[in-house]
N, C-alpha and C positions, 0 to 999 in steps of 0.2 A: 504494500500500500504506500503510495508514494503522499508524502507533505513537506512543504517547507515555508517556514513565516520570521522576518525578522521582528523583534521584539525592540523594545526598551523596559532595563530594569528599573527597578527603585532607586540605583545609584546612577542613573543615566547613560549608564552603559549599554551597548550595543548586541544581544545575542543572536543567534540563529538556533532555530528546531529544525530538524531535517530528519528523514527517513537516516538509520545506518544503513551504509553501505557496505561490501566485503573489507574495503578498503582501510575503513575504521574497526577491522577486528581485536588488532593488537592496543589500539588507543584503548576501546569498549573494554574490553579485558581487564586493562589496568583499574580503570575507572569503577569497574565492577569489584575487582578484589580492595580498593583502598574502599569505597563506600560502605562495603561488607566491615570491615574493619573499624567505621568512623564509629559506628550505630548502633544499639544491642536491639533494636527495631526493625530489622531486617530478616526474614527469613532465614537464609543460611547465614554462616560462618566464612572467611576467603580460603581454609582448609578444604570445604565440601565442596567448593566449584569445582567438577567434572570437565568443565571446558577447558580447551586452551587456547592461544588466539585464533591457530586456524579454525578451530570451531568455531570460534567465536564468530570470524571473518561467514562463514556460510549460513550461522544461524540469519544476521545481518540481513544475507542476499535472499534467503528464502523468506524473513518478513517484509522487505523490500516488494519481492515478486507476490508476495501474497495481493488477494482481493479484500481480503475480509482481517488478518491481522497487523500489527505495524510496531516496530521498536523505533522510536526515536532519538534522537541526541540531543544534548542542548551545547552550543560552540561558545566560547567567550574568551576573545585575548587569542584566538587561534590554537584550544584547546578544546579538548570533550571536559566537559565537570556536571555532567547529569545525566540518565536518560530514562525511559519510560515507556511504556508498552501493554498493546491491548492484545489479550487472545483469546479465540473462543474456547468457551466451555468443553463443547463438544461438537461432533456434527450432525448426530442422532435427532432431531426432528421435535421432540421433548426438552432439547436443551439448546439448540440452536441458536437460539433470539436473543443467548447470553454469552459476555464478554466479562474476562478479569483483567484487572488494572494492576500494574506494577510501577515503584519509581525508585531512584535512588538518585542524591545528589551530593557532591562534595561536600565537606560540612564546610570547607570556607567561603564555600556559595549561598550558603542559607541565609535566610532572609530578606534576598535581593527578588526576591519573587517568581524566580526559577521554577519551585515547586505547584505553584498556580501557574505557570504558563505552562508549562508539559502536562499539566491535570488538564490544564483546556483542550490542547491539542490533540488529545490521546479522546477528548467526551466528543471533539469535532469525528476523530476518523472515527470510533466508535458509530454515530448516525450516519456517518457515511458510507458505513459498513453495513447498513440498515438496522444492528442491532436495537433489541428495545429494549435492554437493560443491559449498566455496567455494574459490575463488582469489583469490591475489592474487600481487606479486613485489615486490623489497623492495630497496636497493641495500646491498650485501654490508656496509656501512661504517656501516649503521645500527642499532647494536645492539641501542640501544632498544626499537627496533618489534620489530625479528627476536625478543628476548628476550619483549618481550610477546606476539606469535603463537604460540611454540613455547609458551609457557604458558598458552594458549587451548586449543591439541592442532593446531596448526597442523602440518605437515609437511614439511621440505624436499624436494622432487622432483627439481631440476634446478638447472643455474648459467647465467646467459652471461657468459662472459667481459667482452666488449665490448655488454651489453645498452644501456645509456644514453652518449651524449655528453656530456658537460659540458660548458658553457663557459667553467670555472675550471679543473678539474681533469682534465679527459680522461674518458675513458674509465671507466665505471663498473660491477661487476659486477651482474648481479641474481639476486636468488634467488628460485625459482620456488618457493610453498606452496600446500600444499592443507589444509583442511579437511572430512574426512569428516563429511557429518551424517546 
C-alpha cells in the first residue's frame, strides 16, 4: 500500500511518512531493535526479533506491494526515528473488515507529534483499505498513547488483566481499542 505526506512537527521541523521500502530494511531494523529497547511498552524485547535486515528489507516490499496492509516510516534530519503499520486480522470472511495497528518511535522523538501523525496515516490507509475497524491494545500504564487514541475516536473495548509479562515489572494490563471507520 503505497503513502506518502510531508508533515510539520510541534518543533517546526520538517518530516516525511512514507511506505518502507526494501531499501530501508537495515535502517527499519535498527530503529526497530533501539525502540524495542527504549520502552517496556512494546510487545517484544530487541533479543526476540526473529528478523534480520534482509528480512526486514522484504517484509518492507511485501507491505509496500500489499492492497490492503502498509508499514510506514517516519524520516526526520535524513533518518528513520519511527514507524507504524496496519495488518489484517485475517482473511476468513468473519474477520476480514479488521485491521491491527502497530507503532514505535525513538524516545528522543517523542513528543514532537510523530506518534499522532503515523496514528493518522496508518487510520487514512486503514479506510482506504476499506476496513471498518482498527485495532490495537495499549498497556494500561501508558497514558500517552491511550490519551492520544481516545483522541483519534479510539474506543476502549476490553482489559487483560495479566495481558503482557515484563521482565522488570511483572505483569502488565492491556487495553483492548477499537476504531470504527
Amino acid at each position: 500500500m503505497k503513502y506518502e505526506q510531508r508533515i510539520v512537527l510541534k518543533n517546526g521541523k520538517e518530516a516525511l511518512i512514507r511506505n518502507g521500502v526494501a531499501a530501508d530494511g537495515a535502517a527499519v531494523y535498527a530503529v526497530f531493535q533501539q525502540t524495542h529497547a527504549e520502552t517496556d511498552y512494546l510487545l517484544t524485547y530487541p533479543d526476540e526479533n526473529r528478523f534480520v535486515p534482509a528480512l526486514e528489507a522484504q517484509f518492507l516490499e511485501e507491505k509496500t506491494k500489499s492492497a490492503n496492509e502498509a508499514e510506514l516510516i517516519a524520516i526526520m534530519d535524513g533518518k528513520i526515528v519511527g514507524t507504524a503499520g496496519i495488518e489484517s486480522v485475517g482473511k476468513k470472511d468473519k474477520v476480514k473488515h479488521r485491521a491491527e495497528f502497530g507503532i514505535s518511535v525513538l524516545k528522543e522523538y517523542w513528543g514532537l507529534g510523530l506518534g499522532k501523525a503515523l496514528t493518522v496515516a496508518c487510520i487514512q490507509c486503514a479506510k482506504d483499505a476499506e476496513y471498518k475497524q482498527l485495532e490495537l491494545n495499549a498497556v494500561s500504564e501508558n497514558d500517552r498513547a491511550l490519551s492520544l487514541y481516545r483522541s483519534l475516536g479510539f474506543e476502549e473495548f476490553g482489559r487483560n488483566p495479566c495481558g503482557f509479562r515484563s521482565r522488570t515489572s511483572g505483569y502488565q494490563e492491556l487495553v483492548y481499542m477499537l476504531l470504527r471507520l
